[in-house]
N, C-alpha and C positions, 0 to 999 in steps of 0.2 A: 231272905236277908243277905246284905251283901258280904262277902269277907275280907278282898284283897282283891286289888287292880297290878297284875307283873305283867310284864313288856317285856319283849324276845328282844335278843342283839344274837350279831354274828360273830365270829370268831377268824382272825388269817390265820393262826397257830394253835388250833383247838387248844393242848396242852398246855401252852404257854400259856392261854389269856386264863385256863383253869385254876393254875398256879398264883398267878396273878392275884386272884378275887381269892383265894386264898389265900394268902401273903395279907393279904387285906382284914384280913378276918370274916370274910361271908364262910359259910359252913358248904359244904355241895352236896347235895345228893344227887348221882345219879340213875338219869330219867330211863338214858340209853348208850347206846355207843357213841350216837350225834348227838346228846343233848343233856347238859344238865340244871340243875336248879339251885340257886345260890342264895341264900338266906341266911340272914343277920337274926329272925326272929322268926313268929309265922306269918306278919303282916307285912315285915319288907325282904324284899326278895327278887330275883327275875332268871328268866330263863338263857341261857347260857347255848350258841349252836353251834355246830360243826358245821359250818357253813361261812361263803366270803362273797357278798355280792359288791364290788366296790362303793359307788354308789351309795347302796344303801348304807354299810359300816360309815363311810363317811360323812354320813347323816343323821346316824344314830347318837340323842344328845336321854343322858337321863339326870335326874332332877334330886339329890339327896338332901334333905332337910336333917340339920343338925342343932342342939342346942346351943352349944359351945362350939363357936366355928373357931376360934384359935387355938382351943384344945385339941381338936379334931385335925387340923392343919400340923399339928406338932405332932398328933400320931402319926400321921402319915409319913412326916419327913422321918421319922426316927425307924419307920419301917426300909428306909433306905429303896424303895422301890427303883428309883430313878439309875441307880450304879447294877438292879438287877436285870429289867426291863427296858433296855437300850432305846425302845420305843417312846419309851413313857416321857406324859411330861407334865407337870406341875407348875400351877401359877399361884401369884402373890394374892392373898384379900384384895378386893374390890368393892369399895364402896358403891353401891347405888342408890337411887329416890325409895326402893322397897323394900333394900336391906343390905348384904353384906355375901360377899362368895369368892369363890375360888376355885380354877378348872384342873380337873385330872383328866389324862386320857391315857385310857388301858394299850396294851401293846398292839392291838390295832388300828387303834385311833378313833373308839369310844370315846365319847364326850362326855363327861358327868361335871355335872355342876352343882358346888357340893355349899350350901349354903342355910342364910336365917335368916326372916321377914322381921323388917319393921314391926309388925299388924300382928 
């Protein structure tokens, strides 16, 4: 039986991006000295590394489903992330043909697109 599908992302500032997803409210558990796990629940969550291949971080896009995307967008601003995390960056709702989103990216330039379907 299946449980959960988590995807690895890298890290420029292990620390920082730790911080970060904490600030956020993921929870960490750590796995090792390179790697931790960040979990909202036991079914959402991902893996966290001590690791920077540019490239790859710069390609790294994750996909968070929310109920309430304006709710969810006013947490975030009120976590003031953006005056902590000089990297960070935050966009406005975007309407589309499938639903509704809006992009965060962690202080290395993770992508998350943080959004609600139509369907």
């Amino acid at each position: 039986m299946l449980k959960s599908v988590r995807s690895f992302i890298g890290a420029k500032d292990f620390s920082e991006s730790c911080n970060f997803y904490k600030d956020l409210g993921f929870k960490e558990v750590t796995i090792s000295n390179n790697m931790s796990y960040f979990k909202i629940d036991e079914k959402l969550g991902f893996y966290l590394q001590k690791a920077f291949v540019k490239d790859w971080v710069d390609n790294s896009m994750l996909f968070l489903e929310v109920d309430d995307i304006e709710a969810y967008l006013k947490k975030i601003e009120a976590l003031d992330l953006l005056s902590k995390y000089k990297k960070c960056r935050l966009s406005k709702i975007l309407n589309n043909d499938w639903g509704r989103e809006f992009f965060l990216h962690d202080p290395s330039g993770i992508l998350w697109h943080i959004g609600c379907f139509n369907y």
